[in-house]
C-alpha positions as CSV (number, residue, x, y, z in Angstrom):
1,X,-45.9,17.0,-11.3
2,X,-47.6,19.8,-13.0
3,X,-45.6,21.5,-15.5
4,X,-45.8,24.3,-18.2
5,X,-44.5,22.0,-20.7
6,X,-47.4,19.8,-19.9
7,X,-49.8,21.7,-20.0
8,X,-49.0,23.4,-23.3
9,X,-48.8,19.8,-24.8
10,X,-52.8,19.6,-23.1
11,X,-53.9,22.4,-24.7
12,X,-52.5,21.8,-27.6
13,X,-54.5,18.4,-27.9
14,X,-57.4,19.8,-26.6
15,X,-57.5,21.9,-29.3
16,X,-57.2,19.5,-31.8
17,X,-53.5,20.6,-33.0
18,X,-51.9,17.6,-31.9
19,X,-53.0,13.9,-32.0
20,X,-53.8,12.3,-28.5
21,X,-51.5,9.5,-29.6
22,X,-48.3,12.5,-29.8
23,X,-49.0,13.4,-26.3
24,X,-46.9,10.4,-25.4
25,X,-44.6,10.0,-28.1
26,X,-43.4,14.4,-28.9
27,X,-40.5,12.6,-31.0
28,X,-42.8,11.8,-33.5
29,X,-44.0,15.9,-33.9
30,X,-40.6,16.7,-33.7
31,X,-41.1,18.5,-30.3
32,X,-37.8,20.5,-29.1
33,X,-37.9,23.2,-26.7
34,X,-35.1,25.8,-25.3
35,X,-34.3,28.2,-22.6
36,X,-31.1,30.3,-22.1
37,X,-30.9,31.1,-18.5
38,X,-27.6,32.2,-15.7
39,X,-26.4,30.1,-13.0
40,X,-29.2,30.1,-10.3
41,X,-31.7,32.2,-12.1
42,X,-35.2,30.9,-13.9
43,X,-35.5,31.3,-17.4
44,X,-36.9,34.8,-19.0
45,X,-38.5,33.1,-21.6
46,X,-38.4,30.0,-24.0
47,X,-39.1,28.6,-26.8
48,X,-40.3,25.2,-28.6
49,X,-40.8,24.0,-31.8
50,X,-43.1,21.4,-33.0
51,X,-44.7,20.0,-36.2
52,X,-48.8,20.6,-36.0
53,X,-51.7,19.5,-37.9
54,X,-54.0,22.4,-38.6
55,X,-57.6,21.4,-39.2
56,X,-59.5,23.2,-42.3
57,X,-62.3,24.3,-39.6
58,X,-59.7,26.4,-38.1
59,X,-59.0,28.4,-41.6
60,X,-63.0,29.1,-42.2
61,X,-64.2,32.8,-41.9
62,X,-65.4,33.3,-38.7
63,X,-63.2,31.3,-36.7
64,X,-60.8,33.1,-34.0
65,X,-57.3,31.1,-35.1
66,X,-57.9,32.0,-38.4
67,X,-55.4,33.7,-39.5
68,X,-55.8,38.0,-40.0
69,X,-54.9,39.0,-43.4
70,X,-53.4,41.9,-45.1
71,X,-55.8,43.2,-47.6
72,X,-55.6,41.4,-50.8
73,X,-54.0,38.3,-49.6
74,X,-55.9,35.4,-49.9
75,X,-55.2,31.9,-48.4
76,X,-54.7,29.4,-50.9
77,X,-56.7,26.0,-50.7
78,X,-55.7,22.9,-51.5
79,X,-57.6,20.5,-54.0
């Protein structure tokens, strides 16, 4: 059955944040996931949480995920 969750955790690996291998095993990213909803009604929104891996390609200048920065702020890199 196709599902949002499902394909958040596909896109997710497709794009190299999680490992294949945690595709089948979320415990071990520490997926959780939440909705508040009434009796009989769908959810408005929800929410997960997960533990990712963020590859260093992804922090590079010119990439789109990189994240925007306030002037003056600088990422700091690990040695």
């Amino acid at each position: 059955m196709k599902t949002i969750e499902k394909a958040l955790i596909e896109g997710l690996a497709e794009a190299k944040l999680i490992s294949e291998m945690h595709k089948e095993e979320l415990n071990k990213i520490s997926w959780g996931r939440g909705a508040r909803t009434d009796k009989g009604v769908h959810a408005l929104c929800n929410g997960i949480s997960l533990k990712m891996s963020i590859p260093e390609e992804y922090l590079l200048p010119g990439s789109p995920l990189r994240p925007s920065l306030k002037e003056g702020v600088e990422l700091e890199e690990e040695i």
